[in-house]
C-alpha positions in Angstrom: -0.1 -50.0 5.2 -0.7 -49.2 1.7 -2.8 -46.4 0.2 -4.2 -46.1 -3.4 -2.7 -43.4 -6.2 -4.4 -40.7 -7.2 -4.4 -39.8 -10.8 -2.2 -36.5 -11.0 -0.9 -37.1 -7.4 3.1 -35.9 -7.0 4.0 -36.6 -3.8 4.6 -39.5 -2.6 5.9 -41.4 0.4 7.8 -44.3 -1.0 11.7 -43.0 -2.0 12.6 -43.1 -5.5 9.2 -43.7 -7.3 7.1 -41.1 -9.7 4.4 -41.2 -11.8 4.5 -42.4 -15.5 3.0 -40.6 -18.8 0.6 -42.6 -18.3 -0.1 -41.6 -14.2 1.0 -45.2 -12.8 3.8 -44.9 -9.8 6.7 -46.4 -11.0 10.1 -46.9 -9.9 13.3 -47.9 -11.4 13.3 -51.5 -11.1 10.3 -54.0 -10.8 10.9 -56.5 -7.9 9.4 -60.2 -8.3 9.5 -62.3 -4.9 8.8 -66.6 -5.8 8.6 -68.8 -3.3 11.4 -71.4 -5.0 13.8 -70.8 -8.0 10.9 -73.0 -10.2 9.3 -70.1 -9.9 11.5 -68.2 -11.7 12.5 -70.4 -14.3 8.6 -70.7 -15.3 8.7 -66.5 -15.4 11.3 -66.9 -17.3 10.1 -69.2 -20.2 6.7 -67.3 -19.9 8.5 -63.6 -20.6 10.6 -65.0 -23.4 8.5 -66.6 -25.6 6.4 -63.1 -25.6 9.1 -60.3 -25.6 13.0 -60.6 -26.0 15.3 -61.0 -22.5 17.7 -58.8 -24.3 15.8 -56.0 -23.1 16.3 -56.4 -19.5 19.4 -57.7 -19.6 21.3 -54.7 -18.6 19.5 -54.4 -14.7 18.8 -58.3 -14.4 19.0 -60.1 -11.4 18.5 -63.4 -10.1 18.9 -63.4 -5.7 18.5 -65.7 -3.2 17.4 -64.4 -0.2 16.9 -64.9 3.4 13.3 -63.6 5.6 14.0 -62.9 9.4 12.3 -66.3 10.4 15.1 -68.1 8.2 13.3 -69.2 5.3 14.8 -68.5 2.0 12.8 -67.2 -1.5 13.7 -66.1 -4.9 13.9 -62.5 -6.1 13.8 -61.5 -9.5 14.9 -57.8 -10.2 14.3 -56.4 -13.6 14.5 -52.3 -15.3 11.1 -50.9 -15.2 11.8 -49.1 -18.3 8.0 -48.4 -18.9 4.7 -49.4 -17.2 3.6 -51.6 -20.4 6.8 -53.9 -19.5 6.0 -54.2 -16.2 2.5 -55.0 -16.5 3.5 -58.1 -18.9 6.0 -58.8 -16.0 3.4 -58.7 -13.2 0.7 -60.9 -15.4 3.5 -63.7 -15.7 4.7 -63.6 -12.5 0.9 -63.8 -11.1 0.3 -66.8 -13.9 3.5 -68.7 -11.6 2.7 -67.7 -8.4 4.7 -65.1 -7.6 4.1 -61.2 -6.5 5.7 -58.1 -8.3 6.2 -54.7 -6.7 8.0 -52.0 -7.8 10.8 -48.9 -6.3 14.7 -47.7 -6.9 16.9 -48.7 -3.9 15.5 -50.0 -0.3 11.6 -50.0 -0.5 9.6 -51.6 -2.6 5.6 -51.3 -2.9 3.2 -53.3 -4.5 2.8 -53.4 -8.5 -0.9 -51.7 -9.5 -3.8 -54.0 -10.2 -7.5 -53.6 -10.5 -8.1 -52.1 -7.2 -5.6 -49.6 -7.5 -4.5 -49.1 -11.3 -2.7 -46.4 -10.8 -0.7 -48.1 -8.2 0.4 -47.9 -4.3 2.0 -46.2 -1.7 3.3 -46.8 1.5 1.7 -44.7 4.1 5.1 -45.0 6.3 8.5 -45.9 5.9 10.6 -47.4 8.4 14.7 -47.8 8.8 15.6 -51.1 7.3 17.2 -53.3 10.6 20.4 -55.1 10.3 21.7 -57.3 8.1 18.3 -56.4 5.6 19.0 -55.4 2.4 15.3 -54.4 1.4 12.0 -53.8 2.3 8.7 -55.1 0.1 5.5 -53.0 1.7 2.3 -55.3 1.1 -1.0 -55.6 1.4 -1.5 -55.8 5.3 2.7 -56.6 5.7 5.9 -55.5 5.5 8.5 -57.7 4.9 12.2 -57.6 5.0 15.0 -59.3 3.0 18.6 -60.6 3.7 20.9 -61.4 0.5 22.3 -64.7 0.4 23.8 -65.3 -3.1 23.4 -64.3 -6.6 22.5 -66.9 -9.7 24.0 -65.4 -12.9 21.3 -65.5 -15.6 23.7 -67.0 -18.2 24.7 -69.8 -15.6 21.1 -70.4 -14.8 21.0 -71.6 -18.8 23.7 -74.1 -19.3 22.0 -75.8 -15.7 18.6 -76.0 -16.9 18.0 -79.8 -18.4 16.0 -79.9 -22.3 12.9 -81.2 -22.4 11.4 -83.8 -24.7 8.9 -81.9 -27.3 6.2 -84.5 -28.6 6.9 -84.7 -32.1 9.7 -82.0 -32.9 11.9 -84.6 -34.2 9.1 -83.9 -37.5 10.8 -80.7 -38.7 8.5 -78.7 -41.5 10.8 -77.5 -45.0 12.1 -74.4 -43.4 12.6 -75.7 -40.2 15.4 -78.7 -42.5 16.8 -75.7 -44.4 19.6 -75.4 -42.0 20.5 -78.4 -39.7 23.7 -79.0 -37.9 24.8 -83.0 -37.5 27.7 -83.9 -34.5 29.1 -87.2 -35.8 31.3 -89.2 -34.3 35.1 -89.3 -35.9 35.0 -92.6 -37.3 31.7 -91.8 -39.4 32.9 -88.7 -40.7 33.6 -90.4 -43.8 31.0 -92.3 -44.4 28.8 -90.0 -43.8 30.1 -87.3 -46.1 29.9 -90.1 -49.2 26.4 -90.9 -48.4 25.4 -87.4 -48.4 27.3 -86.6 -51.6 25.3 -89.3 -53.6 21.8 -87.9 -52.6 23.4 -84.3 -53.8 22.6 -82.6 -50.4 24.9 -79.7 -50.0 26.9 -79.8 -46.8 30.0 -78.3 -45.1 31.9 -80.2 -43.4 35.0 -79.6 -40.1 36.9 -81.0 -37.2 35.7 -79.2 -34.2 37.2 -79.5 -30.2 34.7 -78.7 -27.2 36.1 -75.9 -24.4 37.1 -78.6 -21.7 34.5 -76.9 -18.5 35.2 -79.0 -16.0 38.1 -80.9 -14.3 35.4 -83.8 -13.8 34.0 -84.2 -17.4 32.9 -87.2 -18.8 35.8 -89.7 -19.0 34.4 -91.4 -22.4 33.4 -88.4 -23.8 35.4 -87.7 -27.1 37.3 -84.7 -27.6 36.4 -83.9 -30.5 33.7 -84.2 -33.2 32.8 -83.6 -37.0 30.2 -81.2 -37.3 28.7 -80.8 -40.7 26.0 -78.0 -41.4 23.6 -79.6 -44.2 21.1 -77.6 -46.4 17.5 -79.0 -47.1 17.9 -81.9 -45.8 15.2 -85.0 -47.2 12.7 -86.3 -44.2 13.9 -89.9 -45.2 17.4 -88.7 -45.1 16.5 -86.6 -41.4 14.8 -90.3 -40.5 18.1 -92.0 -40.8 20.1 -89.7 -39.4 18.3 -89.7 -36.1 18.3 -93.3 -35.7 22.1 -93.7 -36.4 24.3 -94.5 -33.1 26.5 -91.7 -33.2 25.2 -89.1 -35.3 23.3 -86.2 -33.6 21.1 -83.7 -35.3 20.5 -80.4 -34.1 18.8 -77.3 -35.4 19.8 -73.5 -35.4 18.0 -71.2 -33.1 20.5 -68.0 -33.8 23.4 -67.6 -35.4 25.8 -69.5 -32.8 23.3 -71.5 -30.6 22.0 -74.7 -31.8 19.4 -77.6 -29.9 19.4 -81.2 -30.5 16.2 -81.8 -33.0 13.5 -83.6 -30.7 14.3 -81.3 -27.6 13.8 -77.5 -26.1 15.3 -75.2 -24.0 12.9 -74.0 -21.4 13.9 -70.6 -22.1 13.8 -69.3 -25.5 17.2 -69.1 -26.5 17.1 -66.4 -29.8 15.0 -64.0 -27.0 18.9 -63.8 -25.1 21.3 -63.7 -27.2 23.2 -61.1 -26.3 24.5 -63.7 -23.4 26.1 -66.2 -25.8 29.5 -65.0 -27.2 29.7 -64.2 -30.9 33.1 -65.9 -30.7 32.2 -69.2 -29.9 29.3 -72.1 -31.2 26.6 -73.4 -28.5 25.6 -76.8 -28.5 22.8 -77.8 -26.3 22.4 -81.1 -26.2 19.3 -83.3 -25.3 20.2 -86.8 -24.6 23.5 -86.0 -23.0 22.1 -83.3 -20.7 25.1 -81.3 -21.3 26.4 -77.9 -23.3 29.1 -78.3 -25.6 31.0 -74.9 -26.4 33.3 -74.1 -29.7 35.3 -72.0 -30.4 34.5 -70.0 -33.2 33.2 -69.0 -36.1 33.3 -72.1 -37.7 35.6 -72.9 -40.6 33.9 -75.4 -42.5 35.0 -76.8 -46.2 32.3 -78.1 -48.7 31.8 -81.6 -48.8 32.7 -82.0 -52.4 36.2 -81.3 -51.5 36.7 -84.4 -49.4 34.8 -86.9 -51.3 37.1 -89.9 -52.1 38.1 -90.4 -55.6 39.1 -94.1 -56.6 41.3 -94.6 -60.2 41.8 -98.0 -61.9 44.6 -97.9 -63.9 45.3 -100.8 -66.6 47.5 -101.7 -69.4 45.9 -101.5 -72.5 46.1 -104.3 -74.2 48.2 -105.0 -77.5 48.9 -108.0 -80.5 49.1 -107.6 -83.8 45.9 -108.2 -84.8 44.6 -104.9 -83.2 43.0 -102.4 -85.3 43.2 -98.8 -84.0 40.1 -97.2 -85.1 38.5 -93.2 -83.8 38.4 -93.2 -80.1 35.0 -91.7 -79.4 35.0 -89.3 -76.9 33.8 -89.5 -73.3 31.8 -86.3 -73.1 27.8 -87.1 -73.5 25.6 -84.4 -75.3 23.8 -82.4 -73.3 19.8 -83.4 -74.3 16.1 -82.5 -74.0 14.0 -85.1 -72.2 10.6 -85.3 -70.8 10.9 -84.4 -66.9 10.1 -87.4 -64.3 9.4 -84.5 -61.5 6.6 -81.9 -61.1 5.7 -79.4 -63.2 7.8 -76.1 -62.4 6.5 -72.5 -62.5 6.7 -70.5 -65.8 9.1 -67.9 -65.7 9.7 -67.0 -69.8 8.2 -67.5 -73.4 10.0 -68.1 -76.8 7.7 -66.5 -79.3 8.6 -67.1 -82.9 8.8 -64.3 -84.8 6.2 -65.0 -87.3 3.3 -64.5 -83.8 5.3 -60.5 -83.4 2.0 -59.4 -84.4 0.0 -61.6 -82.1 2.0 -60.0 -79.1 1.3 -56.0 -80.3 -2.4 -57.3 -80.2 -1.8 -58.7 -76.6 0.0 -55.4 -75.6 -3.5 -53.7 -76.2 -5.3 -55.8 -73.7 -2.7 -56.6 -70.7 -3.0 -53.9 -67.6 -0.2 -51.6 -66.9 0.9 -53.9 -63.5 1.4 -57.0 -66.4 3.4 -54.7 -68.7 5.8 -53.3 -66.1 6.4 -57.1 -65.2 7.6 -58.0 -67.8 10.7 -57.7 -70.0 11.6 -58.4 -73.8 14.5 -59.1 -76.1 14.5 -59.4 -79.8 16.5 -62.0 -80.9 17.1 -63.9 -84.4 16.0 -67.6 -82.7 12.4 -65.4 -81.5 11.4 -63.2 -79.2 12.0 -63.9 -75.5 10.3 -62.6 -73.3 10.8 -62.9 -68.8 8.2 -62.1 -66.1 9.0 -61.6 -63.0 8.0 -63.8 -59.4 4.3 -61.6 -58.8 3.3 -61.7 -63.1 2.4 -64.4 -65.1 3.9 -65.3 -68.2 2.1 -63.6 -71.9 0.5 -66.9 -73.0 2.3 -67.1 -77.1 4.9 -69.3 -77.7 6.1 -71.7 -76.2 6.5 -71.6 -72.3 10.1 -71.6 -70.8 10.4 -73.0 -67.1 13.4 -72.3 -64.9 15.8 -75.6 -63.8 18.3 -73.6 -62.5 18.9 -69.3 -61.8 19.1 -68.4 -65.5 18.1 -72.0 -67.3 15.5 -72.1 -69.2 14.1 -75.4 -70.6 10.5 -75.9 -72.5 7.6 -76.7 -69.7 7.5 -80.6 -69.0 11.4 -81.1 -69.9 14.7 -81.6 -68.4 18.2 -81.7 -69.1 20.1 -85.0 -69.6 21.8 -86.5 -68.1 20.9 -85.1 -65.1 24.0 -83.2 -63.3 24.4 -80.8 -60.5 23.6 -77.2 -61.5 26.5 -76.1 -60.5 28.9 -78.5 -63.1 26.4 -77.5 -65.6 26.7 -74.4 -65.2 30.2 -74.3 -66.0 30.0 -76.6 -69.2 27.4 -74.5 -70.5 29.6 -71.4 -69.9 26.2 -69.7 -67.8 26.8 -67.4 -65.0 25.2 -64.4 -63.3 23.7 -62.2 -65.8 23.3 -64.6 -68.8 19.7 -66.5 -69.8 20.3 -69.9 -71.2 17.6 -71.2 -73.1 16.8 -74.2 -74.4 14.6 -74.1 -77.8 11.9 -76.8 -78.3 14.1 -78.5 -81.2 16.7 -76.5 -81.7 20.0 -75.5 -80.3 20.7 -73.5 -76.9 21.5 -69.7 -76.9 22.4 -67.0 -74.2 20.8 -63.9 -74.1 22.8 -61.6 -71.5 20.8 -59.8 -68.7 21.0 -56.5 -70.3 20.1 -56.6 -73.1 16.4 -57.4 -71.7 14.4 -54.3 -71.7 10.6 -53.1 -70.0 7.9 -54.5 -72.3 6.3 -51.3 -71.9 9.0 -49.2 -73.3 9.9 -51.5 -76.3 6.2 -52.0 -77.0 5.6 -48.2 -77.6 6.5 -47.5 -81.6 8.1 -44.1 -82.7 4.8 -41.2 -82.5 5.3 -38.6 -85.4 4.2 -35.5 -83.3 3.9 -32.3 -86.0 4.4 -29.0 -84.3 1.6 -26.5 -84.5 1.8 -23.0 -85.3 0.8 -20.5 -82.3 -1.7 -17.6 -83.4 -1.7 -14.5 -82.5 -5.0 -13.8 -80.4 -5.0 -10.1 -80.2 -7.8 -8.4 -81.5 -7.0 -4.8 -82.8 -8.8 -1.6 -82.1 -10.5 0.5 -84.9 -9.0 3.1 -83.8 -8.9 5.7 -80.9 -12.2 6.5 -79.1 -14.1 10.1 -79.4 -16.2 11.6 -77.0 -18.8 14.1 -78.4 -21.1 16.6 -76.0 -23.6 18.6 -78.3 -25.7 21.0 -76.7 -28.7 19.9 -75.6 -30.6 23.3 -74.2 -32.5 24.4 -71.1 -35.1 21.7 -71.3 -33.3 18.5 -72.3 -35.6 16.1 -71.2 -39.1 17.3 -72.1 -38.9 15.3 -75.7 -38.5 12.3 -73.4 -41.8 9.9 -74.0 -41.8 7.6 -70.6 -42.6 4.0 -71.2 -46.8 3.1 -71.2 -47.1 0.9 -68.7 -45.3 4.0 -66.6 -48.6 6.8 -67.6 
């Protein structure tokens, strides 16, 4: 039924197939026959958490089929774009059960394995019958297939049910950096206040679901507030999951999004070229269901729709009343010890008087320290920045960072203790400007550009003296004379040889 490729063999009996680079008989697509759709559900999440779906996209299909005896199996058809992919689709689908062979249009032969790694061909083809629209060519058989129906990849998704995942509702720091909460619409409010008091950052909108069927839910609501949050607190992710009416889910692309504690089967990011950029995914775990947004999302920062309460009274008044200076309601921005860990030391203030202390340094420090670093001369002492991979020259004192640009002495903080942000803008600091905080003195800026290489301002001005050139040529004595005197008949019998010659 089958016989074994040759390495360098060319003619084949199978239509449509040909040897790789590599020598392996190949066709166009790779077949995958599974006895039930489970089958190809568990290839599926198998394939996808190793390589991307978006790969096969383009020639994937999903087909039920019918045998001549009536019983019905699952065929999966993907591109055989090389004989790598295909041999990571033949060890998954022999990991679920299922068999892989490989052709172009009607016949299909078996995939290669050990016995044959360069593949097989069919020692005879036969006309398909009626009503078959393909033929597989096995070891010992030869079977023949009837299409019943097609199950679109992207339908297959939203029908698949989340599972539970032991423990995923513990979500690491980058896993909280970026979560999405559904709440219902009368906690929208609420919720926003609570989260502007523990200063998380938020955005905040009204969104509608796409209405998909004629026989939804009838208490579902029809709309929700979805806020996307930004490093959320574990304490605060605690609450939130164990709050009637608030769902949290967490971003697996750009528009598809899983309820924290659950899992698609398939990994969604590996197809995402099935999910409209146009619209937000929301797979949900407990409701078994996929709600779908339009989109993008238009959300508004939180700090726009926080609730602002004013008591107004009448001042009082009698004649006894003394008006005196109104002191003003602005507090002074001050120094204090810091109640939170120790950051990273990103700058020094060296006082002037240690300038020579730092040439001395300059001697000693590698080139990689030197390039890291850069240094501005200023009347308040010189300051002087690393970068993120370079330590901080050890004179002065050391400057850590409390916000992009802020510098405070190590072991302080500012108080009272605002958001960056409102800071920021009473301090008059922006992009491009270093605000530094002395160790008993007043703040300064120092703009970005005015910071230069430590290894360019360290090098002082070199007094190089130009040398005078010589002139190397050596002059003749004068021009050469060639003198032939006569030396007669017998020139060469006043010639004594050497002793050791007699």
């Amino acid at each position: 039924m089958l016989e074994h490729v040759a390495l360098g063999q060319s003619r084949f009996m199978t239509p449509g197939v040909a040897p790789d680079p590599r020598g392996i008989l190949l066709g166009r697509y790779g077949l995958m026959v599974f006895p039930t759709l489970e089958g190809v559900v568990s290839w599926l999440r198998l394939y996808s958490a190793e390589s991307p779906l978006d790969e096969i996209l383009s020639g994937l299909e999903i087909t039920q089929v019918r045998t001549p005896l009536g019983s019905r199996e699952m065929v999966l058809r993907i591109p055989a774009a090389s004989s790598y992919l295909l041999d990571r689709a033949a060890r998954c689908a022999q990991l679920v059960g299922g068999a892989t062979y490989t052709g172009t249009s009607k016949h299909f032969v078996k995939y290669r394995d050990d016995r044959a790694p360069y593949g097989y061909d069919a020692n005879e083809i036969q006309a398909l019958p009626e009503g078959a629209a393909f033929m597989v060519h096995g070891d010992g058989f030869i079977q023949t297939y009837g299409k019943e129906r097609e199950l679109p990849l992207d339908k297959l998704l939203f029908r698949l049910s989340r599972r539970r995942v032991p423990g995923g509702d513990k979500l690491r720091a980058e896993e909280r950096h970026e979560l999405y909460l559904v709440v219902a619409p009368g906690l929208g409010e609420g919720v926003i206040r609570y989260l502007w008091r523990n200063r998380i950052g938020a955005e905040v909108g009204l969104v509608t679901p796409e209405r998909r069927s004629a026989f939804d839910e009838p208490g579902r609501p029809k709309s929700h507030i979805l806020f996307r949050t930004r490093d959320l607190p574990p304490r605060v992710l605690d609450l939130f999951l164990a709050t009637p009416g608030v769902a949290v889910f967490r971003p697996v692309s750009q528009n598809v999004a899983v309820e924290v504690g659950f899992a698609h089967l398939i990994d969604l990011a590996s197809c995402q070229s099935l999910f409209e950029q146009g619209r937000f995914y929301l797979f949900w775990g407990k409701g078994d269901r996929v709600d779908v947004v339009q989109g993008p999302l238009e959300l508004s920062g939180i700090e726009h729709l926080t609730r602002v309460d004013i008591d107004l009274e009448k001042p009082a008044t009698g004649d006894t009343m003394k008006l005196t200076q109104i002191d003003a309601v602005g507090v002074p921005i001050e120094v204090a010890p810091s109640l939170t860990p120790s950051r990273r030391v990103v700058a020094a203030l060296i006082p002037i008087e240690q300038a020579q202390w730092l040439k001395r340094l300059v001697y000693f420090l590698p080139q990689t320290s030197l390039r890291g670093h850069r240094v501005a001369l200023t009347d308040r002492g010189i300051l002087v920045v690393a970068n993120q991979d370079v330590d901080v020259i050890p004179l002065g004192a050391p400057l850590a960072e409390v916000a992009p640009g802020l510098l405070v002495p190590l072991g302080m903080d500012l108080v009272p203790r605002v958001a960056p942000d409102v800071l920021a803008r009473s301090l008059g600091h922006g992009a491009g400007v270093y605000t530094v905080f002395p160790p008993g003195g007043h703040p300064f800026q120092v703009q970005d550009q005015a910071l230069v290489a430590l290894e360019r301002r360290a090098l002082a001005r070199v007094e190089v003296a130009a040398a005078e050139v010589l002139d190397a040529r050596v002059e003749a004595p004068g021009d050469p004379a060639v003198v032939n005197d006569p030396v007669g008949r017998f020139a060469l019998w006043g010639f004594r040889p050497p002793k050791g010659d007699q």
